[in-house]
N, C-alpha and C positions, 0 to 999 in steps of 0.2 A: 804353260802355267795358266791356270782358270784366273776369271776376275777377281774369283771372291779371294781367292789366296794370296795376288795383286797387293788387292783391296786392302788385306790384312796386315802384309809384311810394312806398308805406306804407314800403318796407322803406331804398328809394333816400332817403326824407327822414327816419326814423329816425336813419342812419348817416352823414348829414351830416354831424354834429360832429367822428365820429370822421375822417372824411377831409380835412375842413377842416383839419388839419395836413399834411397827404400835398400838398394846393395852396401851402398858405403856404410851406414849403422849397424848392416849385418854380417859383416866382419869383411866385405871384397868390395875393394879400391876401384873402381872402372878409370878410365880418365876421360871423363869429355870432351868433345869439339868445342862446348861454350859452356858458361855457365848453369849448374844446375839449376833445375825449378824446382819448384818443392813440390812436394809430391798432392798438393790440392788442386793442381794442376789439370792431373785427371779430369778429362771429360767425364761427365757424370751419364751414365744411362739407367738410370732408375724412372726415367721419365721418359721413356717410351711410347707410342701410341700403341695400342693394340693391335692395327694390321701390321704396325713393326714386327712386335714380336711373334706374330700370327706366321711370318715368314721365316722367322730365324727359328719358328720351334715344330714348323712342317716335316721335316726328316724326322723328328725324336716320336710325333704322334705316328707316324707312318710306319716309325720300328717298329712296334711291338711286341721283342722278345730281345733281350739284350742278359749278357754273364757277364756275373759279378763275381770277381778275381780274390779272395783275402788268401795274401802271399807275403809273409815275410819270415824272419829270423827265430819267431816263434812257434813254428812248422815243428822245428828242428826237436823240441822235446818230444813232438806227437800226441799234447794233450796231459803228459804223465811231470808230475815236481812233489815228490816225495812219496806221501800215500794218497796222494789224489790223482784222478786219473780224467778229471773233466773239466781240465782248462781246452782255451783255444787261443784266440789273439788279445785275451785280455788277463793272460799271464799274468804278465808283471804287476797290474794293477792287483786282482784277486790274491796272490801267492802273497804278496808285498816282499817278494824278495830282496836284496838288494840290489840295484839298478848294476854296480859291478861286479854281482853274480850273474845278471841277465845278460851282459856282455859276453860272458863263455858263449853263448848261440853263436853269435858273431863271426865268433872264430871258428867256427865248427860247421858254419852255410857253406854249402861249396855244392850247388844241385847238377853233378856234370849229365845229369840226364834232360835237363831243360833244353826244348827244343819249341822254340818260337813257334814256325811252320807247325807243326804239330798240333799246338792246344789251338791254332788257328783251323786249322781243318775240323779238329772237333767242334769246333763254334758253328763256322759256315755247313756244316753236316747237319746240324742242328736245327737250320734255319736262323739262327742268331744276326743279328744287322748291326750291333753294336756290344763292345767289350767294353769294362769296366775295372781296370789293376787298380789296386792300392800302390801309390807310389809312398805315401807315409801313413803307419797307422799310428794309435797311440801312445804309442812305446817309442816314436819319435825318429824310427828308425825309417830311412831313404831307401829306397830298391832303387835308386839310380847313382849314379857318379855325381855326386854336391860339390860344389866347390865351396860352398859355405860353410860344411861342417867334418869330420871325418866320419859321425856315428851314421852313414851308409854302408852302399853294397860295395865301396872302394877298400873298404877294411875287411872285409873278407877274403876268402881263401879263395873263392869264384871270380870276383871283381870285374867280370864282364857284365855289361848294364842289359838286363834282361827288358826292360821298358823300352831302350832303344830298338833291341831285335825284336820285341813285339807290336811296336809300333809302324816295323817297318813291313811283318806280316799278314801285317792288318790291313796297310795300304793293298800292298798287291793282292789281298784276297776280297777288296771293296765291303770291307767292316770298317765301322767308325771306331775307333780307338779315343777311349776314353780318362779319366784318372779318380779316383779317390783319393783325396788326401785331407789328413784330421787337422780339424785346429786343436783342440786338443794336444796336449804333449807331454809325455811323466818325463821325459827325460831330457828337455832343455832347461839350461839353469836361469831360463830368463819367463818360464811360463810360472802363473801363480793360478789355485795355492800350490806351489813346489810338494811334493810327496815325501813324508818322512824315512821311505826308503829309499831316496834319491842319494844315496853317498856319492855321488861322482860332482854334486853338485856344488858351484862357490860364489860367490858375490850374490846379490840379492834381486829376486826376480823383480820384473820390471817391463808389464807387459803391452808401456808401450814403443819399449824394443821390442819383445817379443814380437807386436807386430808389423814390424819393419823384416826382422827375421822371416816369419811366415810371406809375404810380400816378395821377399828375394827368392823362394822356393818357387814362388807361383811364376814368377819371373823366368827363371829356368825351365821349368816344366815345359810353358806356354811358348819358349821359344826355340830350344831344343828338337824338342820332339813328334815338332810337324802339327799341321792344324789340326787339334783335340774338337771331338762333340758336343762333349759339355764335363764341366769340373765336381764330383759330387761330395761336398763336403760334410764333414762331421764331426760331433764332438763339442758344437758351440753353446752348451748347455749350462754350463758353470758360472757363476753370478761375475768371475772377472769377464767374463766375454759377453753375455745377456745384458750388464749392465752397459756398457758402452755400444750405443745403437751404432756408433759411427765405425767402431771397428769394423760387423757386419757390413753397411753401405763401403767402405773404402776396401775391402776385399773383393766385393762385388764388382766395383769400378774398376782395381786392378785387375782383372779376371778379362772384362769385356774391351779395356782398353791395347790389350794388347794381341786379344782375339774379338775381336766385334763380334763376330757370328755366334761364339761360343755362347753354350746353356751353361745354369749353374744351379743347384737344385736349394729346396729353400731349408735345407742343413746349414749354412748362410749364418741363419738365425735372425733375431730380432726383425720381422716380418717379410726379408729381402729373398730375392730368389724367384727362378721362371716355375717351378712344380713341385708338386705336394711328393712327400716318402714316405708312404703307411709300410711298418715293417713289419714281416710275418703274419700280415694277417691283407686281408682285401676285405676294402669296401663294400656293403654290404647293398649299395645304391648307386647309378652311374652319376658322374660331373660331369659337369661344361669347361671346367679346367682338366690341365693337363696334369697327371700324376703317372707312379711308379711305382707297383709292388715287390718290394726287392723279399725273397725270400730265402733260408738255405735247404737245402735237398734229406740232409740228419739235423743234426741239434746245435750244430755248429760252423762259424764263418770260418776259423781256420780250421787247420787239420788237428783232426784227433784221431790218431790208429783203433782206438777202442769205441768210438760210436759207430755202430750198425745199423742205428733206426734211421735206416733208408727209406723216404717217402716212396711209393712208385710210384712207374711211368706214367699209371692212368690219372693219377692223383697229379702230377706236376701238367699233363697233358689241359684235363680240367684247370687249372689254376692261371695256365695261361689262356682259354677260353675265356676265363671268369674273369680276368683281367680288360680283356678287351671287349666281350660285351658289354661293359659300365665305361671304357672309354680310357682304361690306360695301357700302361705298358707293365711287362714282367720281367725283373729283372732278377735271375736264378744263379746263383752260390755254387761256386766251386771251391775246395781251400785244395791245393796241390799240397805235396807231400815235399819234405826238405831233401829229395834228389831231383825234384823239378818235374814231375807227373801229376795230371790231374788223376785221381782216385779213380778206379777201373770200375766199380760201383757206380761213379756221376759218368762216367764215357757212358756206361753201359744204358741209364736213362735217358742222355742226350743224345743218343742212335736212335731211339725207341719213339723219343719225340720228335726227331727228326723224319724219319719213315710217317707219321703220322701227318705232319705237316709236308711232306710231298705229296701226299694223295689230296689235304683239303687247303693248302694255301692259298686259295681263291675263298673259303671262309674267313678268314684271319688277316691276308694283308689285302691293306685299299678299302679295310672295311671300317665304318664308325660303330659306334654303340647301338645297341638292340633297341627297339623302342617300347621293350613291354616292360614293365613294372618286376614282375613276380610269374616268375613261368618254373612249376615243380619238378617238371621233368628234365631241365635241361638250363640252356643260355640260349642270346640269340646273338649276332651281327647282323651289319646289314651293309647295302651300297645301293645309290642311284644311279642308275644305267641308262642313259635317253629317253627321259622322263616315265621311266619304270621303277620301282624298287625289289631291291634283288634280298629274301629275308635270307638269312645262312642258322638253320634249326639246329643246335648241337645240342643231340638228345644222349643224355648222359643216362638215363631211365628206361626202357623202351616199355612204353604202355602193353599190359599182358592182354587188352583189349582190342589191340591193332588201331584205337581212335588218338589222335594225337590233339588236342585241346590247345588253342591258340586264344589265349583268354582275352575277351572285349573285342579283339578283331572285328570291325566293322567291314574293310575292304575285300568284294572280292578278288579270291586267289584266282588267277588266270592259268598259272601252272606249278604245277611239284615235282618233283623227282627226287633220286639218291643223286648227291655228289659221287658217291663212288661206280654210278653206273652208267658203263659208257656208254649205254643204246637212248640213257638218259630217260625211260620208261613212264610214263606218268602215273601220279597219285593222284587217287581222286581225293576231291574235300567236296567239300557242304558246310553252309552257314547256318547257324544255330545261335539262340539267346544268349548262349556263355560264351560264344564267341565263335571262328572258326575251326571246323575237325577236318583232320588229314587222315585218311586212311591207311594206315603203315603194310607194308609187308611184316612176316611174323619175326623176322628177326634183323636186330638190325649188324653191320658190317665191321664193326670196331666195336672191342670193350673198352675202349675211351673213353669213344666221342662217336657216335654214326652223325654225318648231316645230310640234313634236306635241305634241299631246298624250294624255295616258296617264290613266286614268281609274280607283284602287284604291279598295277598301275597307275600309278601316281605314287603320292607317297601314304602312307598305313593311315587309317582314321581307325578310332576307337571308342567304342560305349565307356561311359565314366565308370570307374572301376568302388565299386562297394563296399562297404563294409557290413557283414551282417550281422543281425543278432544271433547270440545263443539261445539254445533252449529255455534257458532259463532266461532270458531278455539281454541278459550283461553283452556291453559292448567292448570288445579288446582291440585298442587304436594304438596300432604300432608308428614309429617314427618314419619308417622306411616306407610308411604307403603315404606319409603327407604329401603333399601341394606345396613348396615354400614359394612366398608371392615377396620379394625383395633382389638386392642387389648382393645383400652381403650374409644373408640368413641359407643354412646348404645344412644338409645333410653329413656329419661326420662321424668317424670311427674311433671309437675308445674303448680299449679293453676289448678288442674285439665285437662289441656290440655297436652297434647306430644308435645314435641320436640326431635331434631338430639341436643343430650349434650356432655360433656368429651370429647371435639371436640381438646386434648391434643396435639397430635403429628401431624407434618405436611405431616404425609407420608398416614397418611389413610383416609377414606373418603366416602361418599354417593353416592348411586347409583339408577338411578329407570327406568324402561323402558315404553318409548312413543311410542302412534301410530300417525304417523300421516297424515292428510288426507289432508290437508292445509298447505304447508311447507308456509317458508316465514321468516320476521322481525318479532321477537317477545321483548316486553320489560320484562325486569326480574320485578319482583315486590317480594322482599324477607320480609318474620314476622321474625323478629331478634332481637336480646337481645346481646349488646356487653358491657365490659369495655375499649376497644382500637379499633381506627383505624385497620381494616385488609383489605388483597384482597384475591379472591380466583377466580377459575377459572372454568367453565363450560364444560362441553367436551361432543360433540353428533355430530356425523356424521363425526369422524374422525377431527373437527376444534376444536381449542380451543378459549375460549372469557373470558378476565381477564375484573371483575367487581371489584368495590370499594366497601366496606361493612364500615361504620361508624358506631361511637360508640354512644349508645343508653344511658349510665349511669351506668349502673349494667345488671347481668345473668339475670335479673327478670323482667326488665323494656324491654318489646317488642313492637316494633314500625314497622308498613308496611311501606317498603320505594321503589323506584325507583334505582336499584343499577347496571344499562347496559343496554345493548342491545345483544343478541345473533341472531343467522341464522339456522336456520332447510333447509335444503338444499333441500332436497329431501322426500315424502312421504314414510310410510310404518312405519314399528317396529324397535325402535334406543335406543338406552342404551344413556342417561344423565347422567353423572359423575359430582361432584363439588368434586373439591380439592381445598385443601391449594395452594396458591402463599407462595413459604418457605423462599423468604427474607422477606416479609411484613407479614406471617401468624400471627394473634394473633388469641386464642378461639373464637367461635362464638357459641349462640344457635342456632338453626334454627326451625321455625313451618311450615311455607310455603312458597312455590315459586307459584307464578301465573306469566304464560306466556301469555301474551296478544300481539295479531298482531299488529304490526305497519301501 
């Protein structure tokens, strides 16, 4: 037995006492050696140092391909409740059936073709490093043996604990085995607001039993089922749970007090949590935080027999590139079908990407984020290799000119070649104004993904990256090429678009650099998303120009507006700054500036 597992069981039967209150209110008796403590008890680890959690969150950046399981009792219609035919795992919510109509599933689960080993070999084929099950979703239903409730997989026709036997295929096949489970719950009589289709339901919710209940699941889970990777929860969205930050914090603490090491994503809610969950869509800019783009392969987490729009391979193959150029992980949707098979459609991608990831694995794992901005043909990774940097080109485009354009590259290339070429051949390059050119052969090796690789020494230096004018003088300043110069101010994803967000303190701020060929009057035109009145101010060519910025409604509501007038004085390459005005500053998002001449 390793230290860390040691380490864990020491900590896990320590704090027995104090949880042993956390089970007794949710309906199982334990009996203690002494008396209970209450459950504040709990060591708190929300205060962390950073190389702390720098170590506990090394294996999750290291995965970078991890499946994601939605498997439950909901399977079992295949998507179809009356004349509709486009549910999944939010059945019960959507249909508003009666919760003891939705029970009939229940008794009708019974998957004898589930086979642990199996959807394990699929994963590890795949190249997959970490698994993902739903043990509750929000239908409230357990895919494992509860002793807390009966509305598990003990009440079904199956009643073999499908969690355990894949827990345990997980181990021997060295995948971390992970869980999902909702806070969220339509079908506990103790969650509020209770669902007016909840007929099974009686006494009056009361959620914070409720979170004594949830408490005693994680309990189980965490100690049951062998050391977990991390907990990804969901569902914490509802004003009974957003309002109470302490829920959030005391889930958290229960979570790591009974696994230290364990991750817990920041579905959490109320700001807690080790990594960001952008769904269905990726980042359109890399972080310094750790994050996860979980996406599904068709239109749906669970199973539906009638969805066909199957992404392909090339498209999932890219998505997990694109992931890990900017610095996260991808985490890709399976929903098995109610005999206990994953969909021969998702087998048939996860081979596809699997073959693909045995040729370039030395692109993708051990590697950090790319360090270019905006590269059209492709992605990039990268690794430092004895004081060399190793670039990984994944050319999704292959230029019909044979030049491959490596934008602002300052650094000479020392060597190129194809990853997939064993004699390892060199490419010639030459450096040039826009940056470094690679000489491609005429075709590249994969309709994925071909890679090069790029071979510096040291690490990459780069020309300051431009913005130019149009023809017509107008300047178009996206969010995704700023500079953010703060702690707390980053680059986020809404609606799939980027913006300048966490725009908190009034001391930091945006930066991008203009050329320009055309000075002159130019009118601001900002995309912004406000709840308050604010000003800020513009700064290029040494002048400064205080604009008015009004409020739009909400972060979310973004509206082009007219917000000044600035002056470019003189042509040539100029750093544009926007700061806070700090008597008037309130947050702002930001997507774009267009400078148009006057």
């Amino acid at each position: 037995m390793d230290r860390e597992r040691m380490g864990s069981i020491r900590l896990i039967l320590t704090r027995a006492l104090a949880l042993s209150a956390v089970l007794c209110s949710a309906g199982q008796s334990p009996a203690p050696a002494a008396p209970a403590r209450p459950a504040a008890a709990l060591m708190d680890y929300t205060n962390e140092t950073q190389a702390q959690k720098d170590v506990r969150m090394k294996w999750f950046r290291e995965a970078k391909f991890g499946m994601f399981i939605h498997w439950g009792i909901y399977s079992v219609p295949g998507g179809e409740y009356k004349n509709d035919k486009g549910y999944g795992e939010w059945l019960l919510e959507q249909s508003k059936m009666p919760v003891s109509e939705y029970a009939k599933y229940a008794q009708q689960f019974d998957p004898e073709k589930f086979n642990a080993k199996a959807w394990v070999k699929v994963a590890k084929d795949a190249g997959i490093k970490y698994i993902v099950i739903t043990s509750k979703h929000h239908d409230g239903f357990g895919m494992y043996r509860s002793k807390l409730t009966d509305w598990c997989i003990k009440s079904t026709p199956f009643k073999r604990d499908p969690l355990k036997e894949l827990a345990a295929a997980c181990k021997d096949a060295g995948i971390r085995f992970c869980l999902y489970h909702s806070i969220m719950d339509w079908h506990s009589p103790l969650y509020t607001p209770r669902r007016a289709y909840n007929d099974t339901a009686t006494g009056t919710p009361d959620m914070n039993e409720y979170q004594r209940y949830l408490h005693g699941q994680l309990k189980e889970l965490l100690t049951n089922y062998g050391p977990l990777g991390l907990v990804w929860f969901d569902g914490g969205w509802e004003d009974s749970w957003v309002n109470h930050k302490e829920y959030s914090k005391n889930l958290y603490n229960v979570c790591r007090n009974l696994q230290p090491n364990i991750i817990v994503n920041d579905r959490v809610a109320n700001g807690y949590g080790d990594y960001g969950t952008p769904e269905q869509t990726i980042p359109g800019v890399m972080s310094p935080n750790p994050w996860e783009s979980c996406m599904t392969m068709n239109d749906h987490w669970g199973f539906n027999k009638n969805d066909q729009n199957w992404k392909s391979s090339t498209q999932l193959v890219r998505n997990l590139i694109d992931c890990n150029s900017k610095g996260g992980n991808y985490l890709l949707n399976v929903g098995p079908t109610p005999e206990g098979e994953i969909p021969q459609p998702s087998i048939e991608r996860l081979e596809k990407m699997g073959k693909w990831l045995s040729i370039n694995k030395d692109a993708i794992f051990g590697t950090t984020a790319g360090p270019f901005r905006n590269i059209p043909w492709g992605r990039c990774t990268q690794k430092e290799v004895k004081g060399s940097t190793i670039l990984y080109l994944h050319v999704f485009d292959w230029p019909a000119n044979g030049k491959l354009v490596l934008p602002g590259l300052k650094s000479p290339i020392e060597r190129a070649y194809l990853l997939t070429d064993p004699a390892r051949k060199s490419i010639a390059s030459e450096p040039s104004p826009a940056g470094a050119f690679l000489h491609l052969p005429a075709k590249g090796t994969n309709e994925s993904s071909t890679t090069v690789v790029a071979i510096l020494k040291g690490k990459p230096e780069f020309q300051d990256e431009v913005i130019n004018q149009a023809p017509d003088g107008t300047f178009v300043i996206d969010a995704t090429d700023a500079r953010t110069h703060g702690d707390t101010i980053k680059i986020e994803n809404k609606d799939k678009r980027d913006n300048i967000g966490y725009w908190l303190n009034d001391n930091e701020y945006a930066e991008w650099f203009l050329r320009a060929d055309k000075p002159g009057n130019f009118a601001v035109m900002a995309e912004i998303a406000s709840t308050d009145d604010s000003e800020c101010e513009f700064v290029i060519g040494g002048k400064s120009f205080k604009v008015a910025v009004g409020k739009t409604g909400s972060y979310d509501t973004f509206e082009t507006r007219k917000i000044g007038v600035i002056t470019i004085s003189g042509p040539g390459k100029q750093s544009l700054q926007v700061k806070p005005v700090k008597s008037t500053w309130r947050p702002i998002n930001l997507r774009t500036i267009t400078l148009k001449p006057e």
